[in-house]
MIMI-174894 format. One record per residue: y, x, z of N, C-alpha, C in turn; residue in three letters; residue number from 1. Coordinates in Angstrom, 1 decimal. Example, Ala and Ser with C-alpha at 12.3 -4.5 7.8 and 13.67 -1.06 7.14 Angstrom:
BEGIN
REC n_north n_east   n_up ca_north ca_east  ca_up c_north c_east   c_up type seq
REC    -5.7   13.2    7.8     -4.5    12.3    7.8    -3.3   13.2    7.8  ALA   1
REC    -2.2   12.8    7.1     -1.1    13.7    7.1     0.0   12.9    7.9  SER   2
END
This chain:
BEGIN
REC n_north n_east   n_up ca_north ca_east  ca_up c_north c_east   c_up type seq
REC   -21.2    3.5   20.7    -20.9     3.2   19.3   -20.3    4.3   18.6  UNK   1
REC   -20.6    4.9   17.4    -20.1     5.9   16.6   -18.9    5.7   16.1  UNK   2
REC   -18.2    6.3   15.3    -17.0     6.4   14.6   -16.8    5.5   13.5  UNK   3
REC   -15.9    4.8   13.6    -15.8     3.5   12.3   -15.3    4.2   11.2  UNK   4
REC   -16.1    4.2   10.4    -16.0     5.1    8.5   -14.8    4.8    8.1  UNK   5
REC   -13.6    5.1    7.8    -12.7     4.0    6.9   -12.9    3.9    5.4  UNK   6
REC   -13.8    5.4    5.2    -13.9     5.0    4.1   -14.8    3.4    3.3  UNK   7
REC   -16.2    3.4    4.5    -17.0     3.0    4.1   -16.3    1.5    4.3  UNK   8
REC   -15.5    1.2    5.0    -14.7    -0.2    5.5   -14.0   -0.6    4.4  UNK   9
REC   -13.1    0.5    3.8    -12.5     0.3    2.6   -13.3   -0.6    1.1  UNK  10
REC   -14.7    0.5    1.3    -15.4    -0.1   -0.1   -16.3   -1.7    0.5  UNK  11
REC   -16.5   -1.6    2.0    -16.8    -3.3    2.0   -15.5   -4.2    1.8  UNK  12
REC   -14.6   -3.7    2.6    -13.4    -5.1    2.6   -12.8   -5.1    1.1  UNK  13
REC   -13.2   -3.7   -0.1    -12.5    -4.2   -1.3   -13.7   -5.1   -1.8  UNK  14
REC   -15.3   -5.0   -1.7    -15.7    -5.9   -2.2   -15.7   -7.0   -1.9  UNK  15
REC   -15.7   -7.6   -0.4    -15.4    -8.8    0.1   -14.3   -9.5   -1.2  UNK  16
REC   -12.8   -8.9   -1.1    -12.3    -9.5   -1.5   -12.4   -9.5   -3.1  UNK  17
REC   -13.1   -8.3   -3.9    -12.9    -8.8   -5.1   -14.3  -10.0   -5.7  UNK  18
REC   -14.6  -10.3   -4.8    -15.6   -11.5   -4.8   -15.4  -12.7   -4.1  UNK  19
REC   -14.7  -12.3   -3.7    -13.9   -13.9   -3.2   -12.8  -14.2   -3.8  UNK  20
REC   -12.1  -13.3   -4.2    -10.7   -13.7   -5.1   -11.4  -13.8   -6.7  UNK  21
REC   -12.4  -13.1   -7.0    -13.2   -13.8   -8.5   -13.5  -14.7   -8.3  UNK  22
REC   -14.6  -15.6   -7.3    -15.2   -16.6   -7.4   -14.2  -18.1   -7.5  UNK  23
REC   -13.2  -18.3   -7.1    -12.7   -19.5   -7.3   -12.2  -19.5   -9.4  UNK  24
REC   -12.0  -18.2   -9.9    -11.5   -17.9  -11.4   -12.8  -18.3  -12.2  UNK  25
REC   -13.9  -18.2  -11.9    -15.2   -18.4  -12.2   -15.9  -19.2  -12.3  UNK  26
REC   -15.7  -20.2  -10.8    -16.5   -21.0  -10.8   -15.5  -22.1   -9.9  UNK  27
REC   -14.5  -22.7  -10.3    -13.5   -23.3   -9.0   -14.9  -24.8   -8.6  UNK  28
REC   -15.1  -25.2   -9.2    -16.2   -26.0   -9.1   -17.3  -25.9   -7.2  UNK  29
REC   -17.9  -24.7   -7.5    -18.2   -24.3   -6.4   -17.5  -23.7   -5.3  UNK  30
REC   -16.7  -22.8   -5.9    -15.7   -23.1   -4.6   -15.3  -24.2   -4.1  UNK  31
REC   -14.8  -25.1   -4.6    -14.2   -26.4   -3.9   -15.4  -26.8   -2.9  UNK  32
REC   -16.7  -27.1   -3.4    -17.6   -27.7   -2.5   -17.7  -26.9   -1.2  UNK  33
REC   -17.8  -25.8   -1.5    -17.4   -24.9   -0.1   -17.2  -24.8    0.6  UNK  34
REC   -15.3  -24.8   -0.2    -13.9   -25.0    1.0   -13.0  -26.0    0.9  UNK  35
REC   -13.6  -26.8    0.4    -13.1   -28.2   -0.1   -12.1  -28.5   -0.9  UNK  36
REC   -11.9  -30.0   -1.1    -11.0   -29.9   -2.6    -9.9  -29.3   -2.5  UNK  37
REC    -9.1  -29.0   -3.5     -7.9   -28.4   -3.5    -6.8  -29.2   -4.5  UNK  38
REC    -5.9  -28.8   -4.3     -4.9   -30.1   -5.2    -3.8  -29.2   -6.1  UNK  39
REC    -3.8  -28.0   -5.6     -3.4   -26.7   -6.9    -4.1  -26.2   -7.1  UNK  40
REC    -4.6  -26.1   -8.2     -5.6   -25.3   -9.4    -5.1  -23.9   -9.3  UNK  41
REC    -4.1  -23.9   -9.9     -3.4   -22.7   -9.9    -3.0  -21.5   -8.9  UNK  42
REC    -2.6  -22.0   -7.7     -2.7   -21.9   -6.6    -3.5  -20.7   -6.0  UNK  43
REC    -4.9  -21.9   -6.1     -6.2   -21.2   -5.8    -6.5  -20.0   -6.4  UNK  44
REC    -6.1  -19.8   -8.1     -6.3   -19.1   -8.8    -5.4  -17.1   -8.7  UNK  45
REC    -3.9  -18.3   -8.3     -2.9   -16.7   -7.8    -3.4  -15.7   -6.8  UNK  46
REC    -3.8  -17.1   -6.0     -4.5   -16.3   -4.4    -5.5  -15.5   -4.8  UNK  47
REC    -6.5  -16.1   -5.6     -7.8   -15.1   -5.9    -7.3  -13.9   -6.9  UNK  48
REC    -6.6  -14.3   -7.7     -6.3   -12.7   -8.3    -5.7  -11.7   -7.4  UNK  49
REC    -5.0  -12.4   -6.3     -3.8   -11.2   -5.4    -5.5  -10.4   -4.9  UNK  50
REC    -6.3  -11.7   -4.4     -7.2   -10.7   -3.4    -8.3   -9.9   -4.1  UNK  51
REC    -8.6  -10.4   -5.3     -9.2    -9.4   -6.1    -8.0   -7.9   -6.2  UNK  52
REC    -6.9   -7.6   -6.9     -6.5    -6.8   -7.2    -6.2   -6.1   -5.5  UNK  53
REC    -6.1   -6.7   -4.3     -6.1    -5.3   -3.4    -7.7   -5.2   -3.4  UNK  54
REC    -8.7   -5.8   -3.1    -10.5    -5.4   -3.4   -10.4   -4.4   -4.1  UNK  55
REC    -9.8   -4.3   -5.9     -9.8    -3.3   -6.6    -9.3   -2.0   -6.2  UNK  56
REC    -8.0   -2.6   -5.5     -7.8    -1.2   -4.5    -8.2   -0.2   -3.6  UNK  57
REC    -8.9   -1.1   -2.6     -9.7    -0.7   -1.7   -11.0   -0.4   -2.0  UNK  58
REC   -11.7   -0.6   -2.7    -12.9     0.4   -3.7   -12.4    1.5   -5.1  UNK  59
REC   -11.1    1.0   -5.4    -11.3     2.6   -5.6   -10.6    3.4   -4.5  UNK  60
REC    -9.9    3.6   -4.3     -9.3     4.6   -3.1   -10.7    4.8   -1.9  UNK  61
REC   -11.7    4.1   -2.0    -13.2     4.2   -0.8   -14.0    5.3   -1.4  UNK  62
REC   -13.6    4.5   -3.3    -15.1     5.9   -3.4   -14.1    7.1   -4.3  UNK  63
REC   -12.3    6.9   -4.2    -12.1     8.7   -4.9   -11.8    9.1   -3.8  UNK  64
REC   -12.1    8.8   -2.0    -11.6    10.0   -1.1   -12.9   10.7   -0.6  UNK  65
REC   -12.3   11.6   -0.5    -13.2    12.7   -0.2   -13.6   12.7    0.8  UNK  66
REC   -12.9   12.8    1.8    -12.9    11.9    3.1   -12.4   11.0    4.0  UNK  67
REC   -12.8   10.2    5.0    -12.0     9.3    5.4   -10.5    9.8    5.3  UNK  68
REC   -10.5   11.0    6.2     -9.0    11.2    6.1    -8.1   11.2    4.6  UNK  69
REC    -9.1   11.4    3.8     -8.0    11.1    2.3    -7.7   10.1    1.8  UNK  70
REC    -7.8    8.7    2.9     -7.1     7.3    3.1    -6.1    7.2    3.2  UNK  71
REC    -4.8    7.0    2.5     -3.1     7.1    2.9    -3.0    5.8    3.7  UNK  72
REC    -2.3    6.5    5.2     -2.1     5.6    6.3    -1.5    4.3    5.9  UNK  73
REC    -0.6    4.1    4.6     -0.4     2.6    3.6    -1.2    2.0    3.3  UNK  74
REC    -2.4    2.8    3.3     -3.5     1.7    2.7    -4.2    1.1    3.6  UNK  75
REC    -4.3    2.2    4.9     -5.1     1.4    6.2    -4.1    0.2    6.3  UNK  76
REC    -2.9    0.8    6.5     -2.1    -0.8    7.1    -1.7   -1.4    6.0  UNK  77
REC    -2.3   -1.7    4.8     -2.1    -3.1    4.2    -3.7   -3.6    4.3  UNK  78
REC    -4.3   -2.7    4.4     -5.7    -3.3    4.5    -5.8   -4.2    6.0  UNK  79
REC    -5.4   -3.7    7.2     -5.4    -4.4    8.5    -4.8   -5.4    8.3  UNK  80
REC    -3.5   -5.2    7.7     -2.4    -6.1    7.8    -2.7   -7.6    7.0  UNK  81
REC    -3.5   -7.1    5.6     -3.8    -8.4    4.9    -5.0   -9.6    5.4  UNK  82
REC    -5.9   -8.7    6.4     -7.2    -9.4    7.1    -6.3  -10.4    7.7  UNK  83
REC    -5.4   -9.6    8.9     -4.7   -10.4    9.5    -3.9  -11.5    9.4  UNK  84
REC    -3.3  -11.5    8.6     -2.8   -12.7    7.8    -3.4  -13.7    7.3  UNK  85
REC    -4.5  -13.1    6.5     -5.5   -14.0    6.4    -6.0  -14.8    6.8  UNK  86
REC    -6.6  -14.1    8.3     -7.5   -15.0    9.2    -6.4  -15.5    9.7  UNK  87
REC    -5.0  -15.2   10.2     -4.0   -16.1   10.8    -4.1  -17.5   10.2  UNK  88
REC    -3.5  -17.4    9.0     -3.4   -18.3    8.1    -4.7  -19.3    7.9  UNK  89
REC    -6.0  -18.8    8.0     -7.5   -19.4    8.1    -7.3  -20.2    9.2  UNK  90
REC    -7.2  -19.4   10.2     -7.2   -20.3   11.6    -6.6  -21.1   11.6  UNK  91
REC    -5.2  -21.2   11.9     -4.1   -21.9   12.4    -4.5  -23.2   11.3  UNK  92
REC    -3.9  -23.1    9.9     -4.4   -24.4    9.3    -5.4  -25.3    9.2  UNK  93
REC    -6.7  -24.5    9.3     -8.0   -24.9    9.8    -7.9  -25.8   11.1  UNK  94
REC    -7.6  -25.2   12.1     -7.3   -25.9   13.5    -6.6  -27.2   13.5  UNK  95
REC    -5.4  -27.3   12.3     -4.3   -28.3   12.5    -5.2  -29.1   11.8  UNK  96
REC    -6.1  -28.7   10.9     -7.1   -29.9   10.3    -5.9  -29.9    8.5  UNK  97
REC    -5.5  -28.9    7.9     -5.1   -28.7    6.3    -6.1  -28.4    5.5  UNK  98
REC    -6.7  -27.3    6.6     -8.1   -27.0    5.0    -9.2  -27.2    5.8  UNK  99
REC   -10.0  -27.0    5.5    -11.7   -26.9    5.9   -11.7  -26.1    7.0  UNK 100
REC   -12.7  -26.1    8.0    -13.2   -25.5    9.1   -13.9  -24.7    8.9  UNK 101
REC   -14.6  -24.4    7.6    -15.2   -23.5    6.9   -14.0  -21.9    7.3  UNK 102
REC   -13.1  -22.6    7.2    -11.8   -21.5    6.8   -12.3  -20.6    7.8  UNK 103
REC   -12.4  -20.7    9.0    -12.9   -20.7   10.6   -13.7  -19.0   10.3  UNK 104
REC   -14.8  -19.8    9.5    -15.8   -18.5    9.6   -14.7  -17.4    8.4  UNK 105
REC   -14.5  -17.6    7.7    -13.5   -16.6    7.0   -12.4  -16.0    8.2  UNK 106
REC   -12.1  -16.4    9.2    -11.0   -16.4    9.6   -11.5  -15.2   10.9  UNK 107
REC   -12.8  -15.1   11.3    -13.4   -14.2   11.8   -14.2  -13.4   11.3  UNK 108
REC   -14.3  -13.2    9.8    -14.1   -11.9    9.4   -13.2  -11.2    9.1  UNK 109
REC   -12.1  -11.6    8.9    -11.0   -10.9    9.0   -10.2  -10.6   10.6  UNK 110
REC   -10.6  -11.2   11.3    -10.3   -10.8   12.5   -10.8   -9.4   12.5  UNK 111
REC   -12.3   -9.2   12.4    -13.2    -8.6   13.0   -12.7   -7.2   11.8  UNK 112
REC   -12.4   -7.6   10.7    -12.0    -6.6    9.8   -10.1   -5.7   10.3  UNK 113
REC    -9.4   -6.7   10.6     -8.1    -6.3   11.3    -8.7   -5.3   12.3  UNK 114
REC    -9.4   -6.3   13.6     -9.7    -5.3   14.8   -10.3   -3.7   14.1  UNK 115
REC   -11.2   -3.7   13.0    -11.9    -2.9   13.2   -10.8   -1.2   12.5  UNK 116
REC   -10.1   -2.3   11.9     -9.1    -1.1   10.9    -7.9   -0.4   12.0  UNK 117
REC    -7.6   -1.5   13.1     -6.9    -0.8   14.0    -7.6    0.6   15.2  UNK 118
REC    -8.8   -0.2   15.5    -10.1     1.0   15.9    -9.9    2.0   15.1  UNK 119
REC    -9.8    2.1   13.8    -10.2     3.6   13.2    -9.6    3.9   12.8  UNK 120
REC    -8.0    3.4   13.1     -6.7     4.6   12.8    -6.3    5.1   13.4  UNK 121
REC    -5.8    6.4   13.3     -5.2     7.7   14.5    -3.7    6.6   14.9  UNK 122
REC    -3.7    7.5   16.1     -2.6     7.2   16.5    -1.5    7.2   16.1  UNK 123
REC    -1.2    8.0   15.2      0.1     8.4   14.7     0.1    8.5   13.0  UNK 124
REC    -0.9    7.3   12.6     -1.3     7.4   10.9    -2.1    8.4   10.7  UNK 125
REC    -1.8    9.0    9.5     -2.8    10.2    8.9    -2.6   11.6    9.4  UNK 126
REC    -3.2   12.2    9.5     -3.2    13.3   10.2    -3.1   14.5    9.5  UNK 127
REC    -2.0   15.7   10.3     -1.0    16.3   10.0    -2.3   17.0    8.2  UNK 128
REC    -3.3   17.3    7.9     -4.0    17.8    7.5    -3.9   16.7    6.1  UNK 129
REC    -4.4   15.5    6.1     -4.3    14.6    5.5    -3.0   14.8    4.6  UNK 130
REC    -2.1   14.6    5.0     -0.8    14.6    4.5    -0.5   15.7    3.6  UNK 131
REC    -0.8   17.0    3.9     -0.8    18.1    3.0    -1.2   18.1    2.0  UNK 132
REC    -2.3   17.3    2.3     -3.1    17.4    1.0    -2.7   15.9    0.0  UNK 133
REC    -2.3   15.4    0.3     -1.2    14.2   -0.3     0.4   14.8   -1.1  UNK 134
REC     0.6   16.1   -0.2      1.7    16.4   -0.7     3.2   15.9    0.2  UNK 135
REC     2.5   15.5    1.4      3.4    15.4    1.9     3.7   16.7    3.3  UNK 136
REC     5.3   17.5    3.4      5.0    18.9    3.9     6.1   18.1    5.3  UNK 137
REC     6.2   17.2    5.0      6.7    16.6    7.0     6.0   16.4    7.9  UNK 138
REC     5.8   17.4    8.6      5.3    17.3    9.9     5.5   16.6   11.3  UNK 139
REC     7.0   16.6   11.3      7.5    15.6   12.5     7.2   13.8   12.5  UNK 140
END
């Protein structure tokens, strides 16, 4: 298996989410049949803007780096960090029987999005090279 892109991970998981954080503002109608009813409107609606605006993030920061390495190691780990949570949050309530089992399949693509963001980070964040060019001159 080849080298996982981050850039190219970046521009899928920002579109993932800015289409799934649009779609309940658009159309809550069809979302609910989906992922079933919901009993805050609103709710539904904060959640989709939060995950639309990191999607906005993670497409543009995908298509202005130049290369993977010109990803700031912050953005890999809110990007892993937010999958994670996610599908945490997907699973666990899903399982206890709160939301839909639907959640289930959301909840393993964010797994599979976490795992894959931890696969394609250096060891020690961004690399000494990266950082320079950020403007950052701490090497230790």
């Amino acid at each position: 298996m080849g080298k996982i892109n981050r850039r190219r991970m970046a521009i899928g998981q920002g579109a993932f989410y800015l289409a799934s954080g649009l779609w309940p503002l658009f159309d809550l109608e069809s979302f609910e049949k989906v992922t079933g009813p919901k009993t805050d409107d609103w709710l539904v609606k904060t959640v989709g803007l939060l995950l639309a605006t990191t999607g906005v993030v993670l497409l543009d920061a995908g298509f202005r780096a130049w290369t993977e390495d010109d990803l700031p190691g912050e953005l890999v780990a809110i990007a892993g960090g937010e999958a994670l949570v996610l599908g945490g949050v997907s699973s666990f309530y899903s399982l206890v029987g709160r939301i839909s089992k639907i959640y289930l399949a959301d909840a393993a693509v964010e797994l599979a999005l976490a795992l894959a963001w931890r696969a394609a980070s250096p060891a020690r964040g961004r690399s000494v090279e990266a950082s320079a060019r950020h403007g950052n001159r701490r090497v230790a």
